[in-house]
N, C-alpha and C positions, 0 to 999 in steps of 0.2 A: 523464583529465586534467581534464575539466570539471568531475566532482565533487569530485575532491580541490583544484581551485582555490575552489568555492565551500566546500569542509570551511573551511580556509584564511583565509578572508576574514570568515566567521563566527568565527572564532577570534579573528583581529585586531582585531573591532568587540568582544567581550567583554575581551580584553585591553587595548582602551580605558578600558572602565568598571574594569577596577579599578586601571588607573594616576591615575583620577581620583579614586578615593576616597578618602577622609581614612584612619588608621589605626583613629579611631575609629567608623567605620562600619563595618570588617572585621570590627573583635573583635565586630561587634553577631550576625555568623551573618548576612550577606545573600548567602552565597553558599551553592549548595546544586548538589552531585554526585550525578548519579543512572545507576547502572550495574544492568541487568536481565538474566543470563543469561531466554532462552526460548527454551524448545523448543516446534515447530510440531508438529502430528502429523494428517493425513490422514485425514478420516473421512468421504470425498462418497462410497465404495460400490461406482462401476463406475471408479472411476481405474487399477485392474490390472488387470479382468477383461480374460479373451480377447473376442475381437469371436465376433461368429457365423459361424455356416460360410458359407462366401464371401463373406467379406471381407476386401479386403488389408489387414492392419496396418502401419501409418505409422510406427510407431516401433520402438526397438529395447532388447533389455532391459538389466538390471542398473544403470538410471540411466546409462548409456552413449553419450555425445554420436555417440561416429562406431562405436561396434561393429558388433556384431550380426552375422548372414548375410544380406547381399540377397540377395533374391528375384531371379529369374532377368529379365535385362533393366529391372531399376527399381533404383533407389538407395538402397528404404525398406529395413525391416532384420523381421525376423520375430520375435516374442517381445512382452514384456509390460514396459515400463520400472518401478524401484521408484517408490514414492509418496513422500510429502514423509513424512521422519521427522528435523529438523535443529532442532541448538542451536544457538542464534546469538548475538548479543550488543548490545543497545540500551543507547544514553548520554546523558547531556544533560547542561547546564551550566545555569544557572538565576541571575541578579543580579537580586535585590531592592532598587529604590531606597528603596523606602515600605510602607504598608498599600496604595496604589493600581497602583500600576506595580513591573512587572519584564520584564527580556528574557531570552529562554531559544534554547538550539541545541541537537536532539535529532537521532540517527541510529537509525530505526527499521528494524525487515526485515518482512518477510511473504513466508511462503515457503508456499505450498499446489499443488496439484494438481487440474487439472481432471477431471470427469467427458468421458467416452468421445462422441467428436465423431464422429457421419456424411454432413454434409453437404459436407465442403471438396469429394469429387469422389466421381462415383460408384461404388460397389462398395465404398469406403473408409471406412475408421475411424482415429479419431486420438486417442491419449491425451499429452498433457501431459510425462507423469511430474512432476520435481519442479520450479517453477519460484521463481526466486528474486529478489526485489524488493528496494529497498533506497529509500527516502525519508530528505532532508536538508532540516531545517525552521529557518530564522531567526523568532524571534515576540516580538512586542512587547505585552505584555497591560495592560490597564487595568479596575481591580475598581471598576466607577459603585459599584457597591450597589443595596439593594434587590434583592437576586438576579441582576443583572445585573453581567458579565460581557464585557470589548469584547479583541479583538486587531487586530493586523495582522503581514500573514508572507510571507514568500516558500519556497516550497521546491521542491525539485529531487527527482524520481522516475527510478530507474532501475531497469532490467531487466537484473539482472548477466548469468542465466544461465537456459537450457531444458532439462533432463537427458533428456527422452525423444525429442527428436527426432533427424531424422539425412535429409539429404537433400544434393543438389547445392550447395545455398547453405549447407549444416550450420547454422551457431549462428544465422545469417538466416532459417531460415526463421520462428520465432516469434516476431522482431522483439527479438531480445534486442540489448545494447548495441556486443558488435560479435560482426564474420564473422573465421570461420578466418583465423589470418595476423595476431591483433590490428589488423583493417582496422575505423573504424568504420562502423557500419551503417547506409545512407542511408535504411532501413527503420526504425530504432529505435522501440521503444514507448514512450521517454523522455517525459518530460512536464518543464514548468518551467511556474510560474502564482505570482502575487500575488495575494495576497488579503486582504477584512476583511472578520470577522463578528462574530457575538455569543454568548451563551447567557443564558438565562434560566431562574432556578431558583426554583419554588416549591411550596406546599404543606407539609403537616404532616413533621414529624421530631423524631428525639430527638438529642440532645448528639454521640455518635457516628457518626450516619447524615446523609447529604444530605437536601435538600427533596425531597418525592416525588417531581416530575417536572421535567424540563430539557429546554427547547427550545435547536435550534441553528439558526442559518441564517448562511450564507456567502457572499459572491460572491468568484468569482475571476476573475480576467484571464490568460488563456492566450496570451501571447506565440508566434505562430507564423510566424513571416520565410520566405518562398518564396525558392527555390534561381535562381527564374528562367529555368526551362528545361521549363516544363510545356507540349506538343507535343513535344516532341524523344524520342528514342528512349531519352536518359537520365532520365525527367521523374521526380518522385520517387512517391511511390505516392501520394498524396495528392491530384494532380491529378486523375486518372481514376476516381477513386471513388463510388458509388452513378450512374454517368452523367455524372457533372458534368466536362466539359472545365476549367474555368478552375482556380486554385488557390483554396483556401478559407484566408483568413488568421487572422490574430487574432483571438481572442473569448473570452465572456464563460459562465460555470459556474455555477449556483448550488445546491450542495449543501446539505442542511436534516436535521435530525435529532430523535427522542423518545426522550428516555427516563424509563422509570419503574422506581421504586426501590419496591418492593410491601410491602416491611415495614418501612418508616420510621417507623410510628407501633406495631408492635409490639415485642415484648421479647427481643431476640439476645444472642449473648453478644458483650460487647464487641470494636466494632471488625470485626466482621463486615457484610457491606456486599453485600447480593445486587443485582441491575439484572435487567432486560430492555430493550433496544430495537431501533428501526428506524431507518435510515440510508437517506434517496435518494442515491444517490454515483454522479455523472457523472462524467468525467474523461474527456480528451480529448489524446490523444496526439500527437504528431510526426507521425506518417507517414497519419495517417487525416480524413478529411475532416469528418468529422464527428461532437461527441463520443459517448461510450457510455453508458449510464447502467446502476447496477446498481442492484438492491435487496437491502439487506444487515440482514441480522436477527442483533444477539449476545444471549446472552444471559453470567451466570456469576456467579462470586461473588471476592470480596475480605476479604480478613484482615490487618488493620491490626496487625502483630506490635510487641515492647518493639524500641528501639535501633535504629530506622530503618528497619525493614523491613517488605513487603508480598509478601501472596503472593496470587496469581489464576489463574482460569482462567476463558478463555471459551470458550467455544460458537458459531464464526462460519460462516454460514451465507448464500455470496453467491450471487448467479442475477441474469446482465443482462439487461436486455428486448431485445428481437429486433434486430439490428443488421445490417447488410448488410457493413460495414467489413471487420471479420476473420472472422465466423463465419457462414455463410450461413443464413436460417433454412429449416426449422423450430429447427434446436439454437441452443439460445445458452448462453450461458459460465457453468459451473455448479461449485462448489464448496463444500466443508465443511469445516474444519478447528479441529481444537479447541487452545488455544492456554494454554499454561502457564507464568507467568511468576513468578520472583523478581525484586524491586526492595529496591535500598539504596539509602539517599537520607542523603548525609552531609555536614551546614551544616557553611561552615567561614568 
């Protein structure tokens, strides 16, 4: 219900802007549709494999929330869940008041699959299967120039769904958005944050490629309001985390990015657009005390097609540093997925 009210409310802030525009700023093309079938597809390695001999397996197969055969006296399920192989579908809306400013509301997914976890308890291994993410972004961007590039945004992260696991608390144990029973989950991996940042783009290129390389930095503001019940036997998981008794509130994210576009200044065929980069990407969820930080490396290629269209694929390759939160070390949270996408982007 909370993200289809914020779907909602971005809708109604866009459908502001165009009851306010003249007729003849319409016909100018400041609005602009952009629909991306993509397909996610699984490529970290040990996301299926069996565990080793003596080892309980934590999940259960066929992408199967409650299937499987428990094992005798446990709830887990015996077998190998599938990996992420899912088409999905990303949107956005995009008003252009100028050359400097425009607002835009985008619904993206990312849906991957972790590699094979042994430390939640001992003798145990845990695989993932497929897990499914869904982010809601309000943004307001401002083009300074000079390569510089300003926003501000709000957006809403959810954890629709976990397909491999299966225990006592079912869809709770991964922290997905709710428990069996559409009850929601006082656990949630949800996130909400506001934030502004920048980008800065420069260096040599030609007419169809970017500046060689682009900086990013962000901060964001993590809104986190305590239940109020942290000692009590219902406290929410938050309270108790890495030692810390008290609840840990609100605060502050600063995620930062490079990238470099390596043949900008040689001779492609139009409209071809290769990248590499790296991503510091902390995020900091609901139910956990303290945020995460991953290190995320994409790299891939783009093809600028006639009549609105783009085709891509990347190569994303994330690994969190060592966190105590949800994955105890030495394992921490590891994935690969290579990601292919169709975009039509239709000004109207």
């Amino acid at each position: 219900m909370r993200r289809m009210y914020q779907i909602a409310v971005a809708g109604l802030v866009l459908a502001s802007f165009a009851l306010m525009s003249t007729p003849a700023a319409m016909a100018a093309g400041n609005w602009e549709l952009t629909v991306s079938p993509v397909y996610f597809l699984d490529t970290t390695g040990d996301s299926t494999t069996n565990p080793p001999p003596g080892y309980i397996p934590l999940q259960c197969p066929n992408n199967s929330q409650f299937g499987g055969t428990p094992l005798a006296g446990l709830s887990q399920c015996q077998g190998t869940p599938g990996k992420t192989s899912n088409l999905r579908l990303d949107y956005g809306l995009t008003y252009t008041f100028n050359k400097k400013w425009n607002v835009n509301y985008s619904h993206s997914n990312f849906d991957f699959s972790l590699g094979r976890i042994y430390s939640l308890a001992p003798g145990t291994s845990l695989l993932s299967g497929s897990v499914n993410d869904r982010t809601d972004q309000f943004t307001v961007n401002y083009n300074y120039g000079h390569g510089i590039a300003l926003d501000a945004y709000y957006y809403s992260h959810q954890r629709i769904s976990i397909n491999g696991v299966s225990n006592p608390q079912g869809a709770c144990f991964f922290n997905s958005e709710q428990c069996p029973g559409n009850i929601s989950n006082p656990a949630s991996i949800n996130a909400n944050a506001y934030g502004v940042g920048g980008t800065y783009s420069f260096g040599p290129h030609l007419p169809y490629e970017p500046p060689m390389f682009k900086l990013g930095l962000d901060a964001q503001y993590v809104p986190r309001p305590g239940n109020g019940n942290c000692g009590t036997a219902t406290a929410q998981p938050a309270c108790g985390s890495n030692g810390i008794n008290g609840y840990v509130g609100s605060g502050w994210i600063i995620p930062y990015s490079i990238t470099w576009f390596p043949l900008s200044t040689a001779h492609l065929p139009p409209g071809l657009i290769p990248f590499i980069g790296y991503q510091s990407l902390p995020v900091w969820f609901h139910a956990e005390n303290s945020p995460e930080v991953y290190n995320v490396t994409d790299l891939g290629l783009i093809q600028i097609l006639p009549h609105g269209f783009e085709l891509s694929y990347v190569y994303f390759k994330l690994q969190g540093r060592t966190s105590s939160d949800t994955i105890p070390p030495p394992d921490v949270v590891r994935s690969v997925t290579s990601i292919f996408k169709l975009t039509y982007n239709l000004k109207f």
